[in-house]
C-alpha positions in Angstrom: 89.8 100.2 114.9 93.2 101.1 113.1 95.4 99.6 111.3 98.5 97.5 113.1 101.4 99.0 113.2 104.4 97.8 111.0 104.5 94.9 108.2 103.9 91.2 108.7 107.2 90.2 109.1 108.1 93.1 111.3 105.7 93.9 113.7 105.3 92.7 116.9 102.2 89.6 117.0 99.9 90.0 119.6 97.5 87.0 119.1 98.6 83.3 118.7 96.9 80.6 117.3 96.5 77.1 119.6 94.4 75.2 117.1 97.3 75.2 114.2 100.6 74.8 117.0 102.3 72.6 114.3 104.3 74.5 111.9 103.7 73.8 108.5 106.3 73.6 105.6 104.3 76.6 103.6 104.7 78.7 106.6 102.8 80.3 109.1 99.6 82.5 108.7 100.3 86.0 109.6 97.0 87.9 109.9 95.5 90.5 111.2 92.6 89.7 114.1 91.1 92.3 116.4 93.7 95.1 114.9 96.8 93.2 115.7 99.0 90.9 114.0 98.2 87.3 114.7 100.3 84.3 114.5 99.3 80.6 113.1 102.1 78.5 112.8 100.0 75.9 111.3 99.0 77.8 107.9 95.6 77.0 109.1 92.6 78.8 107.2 90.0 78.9 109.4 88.7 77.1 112.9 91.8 79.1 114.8 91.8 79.7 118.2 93.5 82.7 119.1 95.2 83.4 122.4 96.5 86.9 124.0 100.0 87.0 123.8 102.4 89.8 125.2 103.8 91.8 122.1 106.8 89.8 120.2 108.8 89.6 117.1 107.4 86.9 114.4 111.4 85.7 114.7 111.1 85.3 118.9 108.1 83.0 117.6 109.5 80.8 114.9 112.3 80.4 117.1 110.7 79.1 120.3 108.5 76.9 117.8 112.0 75.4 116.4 113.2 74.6 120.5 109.8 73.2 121.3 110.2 70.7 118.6 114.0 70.1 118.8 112.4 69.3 122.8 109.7 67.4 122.2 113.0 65.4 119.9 114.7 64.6 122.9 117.3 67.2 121.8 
């Protein structure tokens, strides 16, 4: 299996992880799992669960993690 393509804050993540969905103040996990770049949000070390996701920016992600939560705010 090769390498993925690009660094970890510039390639596109193709695995996220729904065990760690909480973003943690030292930062998410960027790993590599299967040959892609994979996404915890959590900064969970191990038990993740990871889930197919179509190819996206680790920005797209951190993003949509800040809405969710401004959401699940009320605002």
């Amino acid at each position: 299996m090769s390498a993925p393509r690009g660094t970890a804050t510039t390639a596109l993540i193709e695995r996220v992880c729904d065990a760690h969905r909480d973003r943690d103040p030292q930062g998410p996990v960027v790993t590599t799992v299967d040959g892609v770049w994979a996404f915890c949000a959590g900064f969970g070390a191990s038990d993740h669960s990871w889930r197919v996701v179509e190819p996206v920016t680790r920005q797209r992600l951190e993003a949509d993690l800040l809405t969710r939560e401004a959401d699940a705010l009320g605002g």
